[in-house]
N, C-alpha and C positions, 0 to 999 in steps of 0.2 A: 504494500500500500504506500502511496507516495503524497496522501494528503493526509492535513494534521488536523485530527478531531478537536482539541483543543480549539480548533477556528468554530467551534458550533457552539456561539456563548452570543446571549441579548448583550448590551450596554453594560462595557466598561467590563467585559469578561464575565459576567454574573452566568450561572447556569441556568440557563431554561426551559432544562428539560422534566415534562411533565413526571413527577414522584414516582416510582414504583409501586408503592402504594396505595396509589389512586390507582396504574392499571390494574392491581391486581383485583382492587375493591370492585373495579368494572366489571370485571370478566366472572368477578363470583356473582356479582347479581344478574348478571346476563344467561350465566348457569344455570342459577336459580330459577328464572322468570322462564326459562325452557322446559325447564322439568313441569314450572305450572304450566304451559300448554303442551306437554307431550310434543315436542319438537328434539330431537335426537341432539341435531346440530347446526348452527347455522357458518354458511361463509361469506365470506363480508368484503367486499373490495373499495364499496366508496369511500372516498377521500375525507368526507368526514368524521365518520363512522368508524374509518383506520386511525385516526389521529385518535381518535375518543380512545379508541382501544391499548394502539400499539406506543402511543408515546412521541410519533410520526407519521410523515404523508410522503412513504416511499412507493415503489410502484410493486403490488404485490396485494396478497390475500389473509388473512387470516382464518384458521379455521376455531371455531369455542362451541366444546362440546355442552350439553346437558349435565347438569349434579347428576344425573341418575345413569348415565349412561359410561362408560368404560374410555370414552375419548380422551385424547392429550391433546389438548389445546396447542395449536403449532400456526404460526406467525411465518408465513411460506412467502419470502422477497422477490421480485424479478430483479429490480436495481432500484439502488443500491442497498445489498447486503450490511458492507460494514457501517454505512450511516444509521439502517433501521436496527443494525445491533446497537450503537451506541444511542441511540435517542428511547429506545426503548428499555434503558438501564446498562446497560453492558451486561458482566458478568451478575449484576441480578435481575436482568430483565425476569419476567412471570414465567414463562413458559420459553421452546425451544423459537429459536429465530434463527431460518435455514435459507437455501436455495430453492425456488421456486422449483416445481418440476415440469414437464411437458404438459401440457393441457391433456394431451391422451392419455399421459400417465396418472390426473388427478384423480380419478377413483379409483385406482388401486394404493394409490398414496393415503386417500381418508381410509380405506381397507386397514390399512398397514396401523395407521393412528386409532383404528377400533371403531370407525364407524361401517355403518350397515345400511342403515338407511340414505336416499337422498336430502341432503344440508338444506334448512334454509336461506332461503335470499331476499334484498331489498328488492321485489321487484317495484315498489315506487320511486328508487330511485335510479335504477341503473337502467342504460336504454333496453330497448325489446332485444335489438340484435345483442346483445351481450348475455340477457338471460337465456335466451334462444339458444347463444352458443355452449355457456356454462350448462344448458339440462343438458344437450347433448353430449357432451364430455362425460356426464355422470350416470347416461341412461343403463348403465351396468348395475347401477346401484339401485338397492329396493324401494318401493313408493313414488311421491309425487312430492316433488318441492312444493314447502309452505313459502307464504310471505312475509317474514319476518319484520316488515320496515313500520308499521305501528309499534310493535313491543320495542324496536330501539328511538323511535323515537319518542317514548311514555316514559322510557326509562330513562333518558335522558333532560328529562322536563325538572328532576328535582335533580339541584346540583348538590354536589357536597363543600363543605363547609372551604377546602381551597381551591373550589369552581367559581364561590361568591367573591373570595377574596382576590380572584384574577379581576370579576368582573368589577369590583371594588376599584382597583387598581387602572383599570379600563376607564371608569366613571374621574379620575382624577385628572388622568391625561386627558378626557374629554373637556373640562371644566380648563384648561388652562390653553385649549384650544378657542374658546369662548372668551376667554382673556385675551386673545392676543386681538379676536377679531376688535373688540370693545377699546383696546389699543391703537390698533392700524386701519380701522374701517370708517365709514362716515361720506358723506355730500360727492357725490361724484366720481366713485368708487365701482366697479362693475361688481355683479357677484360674483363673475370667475378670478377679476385680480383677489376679492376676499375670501375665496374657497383656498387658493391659492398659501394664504396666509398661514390658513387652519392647515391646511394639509402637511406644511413645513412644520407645523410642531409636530402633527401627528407622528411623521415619518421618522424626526430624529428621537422621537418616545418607541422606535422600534415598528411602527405599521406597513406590514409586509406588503401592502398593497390590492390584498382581493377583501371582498365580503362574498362570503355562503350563503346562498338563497337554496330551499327547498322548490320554490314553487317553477315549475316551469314554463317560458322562458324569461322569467325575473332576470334581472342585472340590475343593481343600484348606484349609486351616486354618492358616496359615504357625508360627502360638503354639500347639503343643498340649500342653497341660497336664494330665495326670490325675493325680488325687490316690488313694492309697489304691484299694478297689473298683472307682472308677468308670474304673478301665485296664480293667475285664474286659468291658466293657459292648463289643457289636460293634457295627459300622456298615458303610456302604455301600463304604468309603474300601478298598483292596488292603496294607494294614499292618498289620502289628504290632496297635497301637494303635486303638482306635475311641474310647471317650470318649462320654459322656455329650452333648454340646455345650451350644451356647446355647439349642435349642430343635428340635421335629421338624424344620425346615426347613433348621436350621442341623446337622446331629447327629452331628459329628465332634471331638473334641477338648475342647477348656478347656469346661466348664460351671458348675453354681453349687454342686459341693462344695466344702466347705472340709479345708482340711488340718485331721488330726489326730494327733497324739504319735504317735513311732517307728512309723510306717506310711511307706511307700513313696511321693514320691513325681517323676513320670516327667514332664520339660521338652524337646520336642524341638520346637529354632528351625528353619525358613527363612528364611532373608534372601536377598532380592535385591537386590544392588549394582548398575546401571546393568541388571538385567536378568538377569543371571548370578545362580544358586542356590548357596548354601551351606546344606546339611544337619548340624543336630549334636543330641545328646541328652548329659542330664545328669541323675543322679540328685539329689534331696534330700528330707531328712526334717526333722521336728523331735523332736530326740531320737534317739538311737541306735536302728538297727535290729538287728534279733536277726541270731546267730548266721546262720542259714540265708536269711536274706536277704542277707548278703552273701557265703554260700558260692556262692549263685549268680550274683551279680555278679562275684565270682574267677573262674567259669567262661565267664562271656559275654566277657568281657575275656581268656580263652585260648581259644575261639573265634574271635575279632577278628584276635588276634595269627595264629592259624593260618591265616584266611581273606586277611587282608594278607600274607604271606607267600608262598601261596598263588598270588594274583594278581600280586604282583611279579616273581616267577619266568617267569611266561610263563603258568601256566598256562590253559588256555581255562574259561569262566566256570560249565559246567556241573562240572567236572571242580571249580573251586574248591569252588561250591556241595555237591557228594558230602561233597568232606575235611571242611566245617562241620558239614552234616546229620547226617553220620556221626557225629564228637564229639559232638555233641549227644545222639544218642539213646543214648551208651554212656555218656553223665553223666548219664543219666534224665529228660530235658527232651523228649523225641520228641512227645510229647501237648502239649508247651508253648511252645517253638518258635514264635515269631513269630505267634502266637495261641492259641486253645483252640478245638477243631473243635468245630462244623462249621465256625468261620469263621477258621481258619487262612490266613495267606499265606503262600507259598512260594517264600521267596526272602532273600538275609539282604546285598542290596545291590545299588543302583539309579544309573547314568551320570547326571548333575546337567550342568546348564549353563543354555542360554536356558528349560529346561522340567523340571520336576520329576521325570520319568517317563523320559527317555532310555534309551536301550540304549548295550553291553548290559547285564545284568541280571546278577547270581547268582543260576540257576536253572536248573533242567533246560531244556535245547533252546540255550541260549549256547553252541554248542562253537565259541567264539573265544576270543581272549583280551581282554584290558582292554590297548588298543593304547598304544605310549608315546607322551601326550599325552593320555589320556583319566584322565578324573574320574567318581570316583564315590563314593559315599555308601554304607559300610557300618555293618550297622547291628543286630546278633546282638541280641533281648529275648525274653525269657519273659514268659508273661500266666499270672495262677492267677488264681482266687476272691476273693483279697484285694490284689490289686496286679500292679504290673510291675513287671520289673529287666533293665537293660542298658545299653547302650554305642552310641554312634556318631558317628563323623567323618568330615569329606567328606577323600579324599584327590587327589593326579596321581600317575599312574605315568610316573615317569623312566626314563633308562638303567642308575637305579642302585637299581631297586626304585622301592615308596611314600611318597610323602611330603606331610606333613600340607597340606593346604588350611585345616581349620578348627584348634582352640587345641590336641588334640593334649594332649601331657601339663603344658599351661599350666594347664587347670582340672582341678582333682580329678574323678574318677569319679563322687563322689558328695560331696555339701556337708550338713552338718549346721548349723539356722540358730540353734539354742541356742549 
């Protein structure tokens, strides 16, 4: 080997690779949760799914057997080998981390590791032609592939305690992104020069550059910046917000308006911290907005309050969702509401963690709750004609209610840069 692991370190050499302990915690409850549905095995190749697991995002499979079943859990690489050994603990990664084998050889490879039945698979995440090719590879093996990709992604909805504290860590770097803009933003400013701003903290706090969407084909815009009007412009994107963008290709968020006098306008960061999402939105203007724009920011911010409440209590997520929708349409926002039809979305907060998109959701059909250990990003705005106005912070639900992940009532609601 002629490259130096020692180079696989965040800022200032710090190690960042995800505990052993947590893969190991993973892979026992994934054990677990297979023996309750009578599922032998499953094998797992998407990328996010493999980081959750393996520690890294190398090109390769893992296979994790059932508690109840005879399998050795084996972490099978294409490339590279010595990186997914060393990110997956080195000499205490959890289980075996080998050489990929020939695709024709993979069921007598699970044979060999003690499985008998066909594994299951993400098939809601992996394309068709891959599942297609994967049963064929394993049609020697007995039964019919389940679909595994509910049980990891339910399992995945409550983090553990240094899942919160990434995300924790995520929410700080977000908040000093918001500083900077409140610094260098203001009168005559594009949103892309001010995306631009935020993006340079985020980058040198380590952000690798992508954000994770389940839904397909999502792509987001982690800086989205609208200024004034260009909040009302729709796109392709399931929020609130659409935005003008960079260009047709690009057509979500920060574009090439500029801010102008006591007009509205709407900052809502992602940041990803080792991976992990923090969600937040912040108002600012240059010059004071009237009257009526911030009778409605008083009111998204008593939706917020009712909907955190809400979901602290227990309530299940559709049920939160009514009490919001409901205030909402009896303070006259019903047509404004997290859009302007026809291209409203329907929902006023979204589960955050390795992927932008998680469940559950606030929205009609969640009748669960926001479980304690889970995160998520709510996030109450109205869209008119001439702007947007609202609110949002990514929170955890504890044993003792909500409590903030991102800055919370560290930054004001709304910044004026005069």
């Amino acid at each position: 080997m002629t490259w130096d692991k020692e180079s696989l370190t965040g800022p200032d050499g710090v190690d960042w690779r995800v505990p052993v302990s947590e893969l190991e915690n993973r892979r026992r409850l994934l054990s677990e949760i297979l023996s309750k549905h009578k599922i032998e095995s499953v094998l797992i190749d998407d990328p996010v799914e493999l980081y959750w697991l393996t520690g890294g995002r190398q090109n390769g499979i893992i296979l994790v057997g059932s508690k109840d079943s005879d399998i050795e859990t084996t972490h099978w690489v294409k490339r590279s080998l010595e990186r997914a050994k060393f990110e997956s603990g080195g000499d205490n990664s959890p289980d075996p981390v080998i050489s990929q084998p020939r695709m024709a050889d993979l069921a007598d490879e699970i044979r060999g590791k003690g499985g008998v039945e066909k594994p299951a698979l993400l098939e809601g995440k992996i394309p068709h032609d891959r599942w297609k090719f994967i049963n064929q590879k394993l049609s020697s093996l007995e039964g019919k592939s389940k679909d595994c990709t509910k049980i990891m992604y339910e399992l995945r909805e409550i983090k553990s305690e240094w899942e919160i504290k990434m995300l924790r860590e995520s929410g700080e770097i977000n908040r000093t992104m918001f500083e900077a803009i409140k610094e260098n933003g203001g009168l005559g400013k594009t949103e892309l020069e001010m995306a631009s701003i935020a993006d340079k903290v985020s980058r040198k706090a380590g952000f690798g550059g992508r954000i994770r969407m389940r839904k397909w084909p999502m792509d987001c815009d982690r800086v989205v910046i609208v200024a004034g009007s260009s909040a009302s412009v729709p796109s392709y994107f399931d929020s609130a917000i659409g935005g003008v963008g960079a260009s047709p290709i690009s057509s979500l968020g920060s574009g090439h308006t500029k801010v102008e006098s006591n007009s509205p306008v709407t900052v809502d960061i992602v940041h990803l911290h080792r991976g992990y999402v923090s969600d937040c939105t912040r108002m600012f203007s240059a010059g004071k907005l009237n009257d009526k724009w911030m009778e409605r920011l008083d009111d998204m911010i008593e939706i917020r309050q009712k909907v955190v409440s809400s979901l602290g209590s227990g309530d299940n997520c559709s049920k939160t969702w009514d009490i919001g929708s409901q205030l909402a349409k009896e303070m006259g926002y019903e047509n404004n509401l997290m859009g302007m039809l026809p291209d409203k979305s329907y929902f006023l907060g979204h589960s955050v963690g390795l992927e932008l998109d998680e469940t559950p959701v606030i929205a009609k059909g969640f009748d669960r709750p926001l479980n304690i250990g889970g995160t998520m990003a709510i996030e109450p705005k109205v869209i008119y004609e001439n702007g947007c106005i609202g609110t949002e912070d990514t929170f955890v639900r504890t044993r003792d209610g909500m409590e903030y992940i991102t800055m919370g009532d560290k930054f004001p609601f709304i910044t004026d840069w005069n």
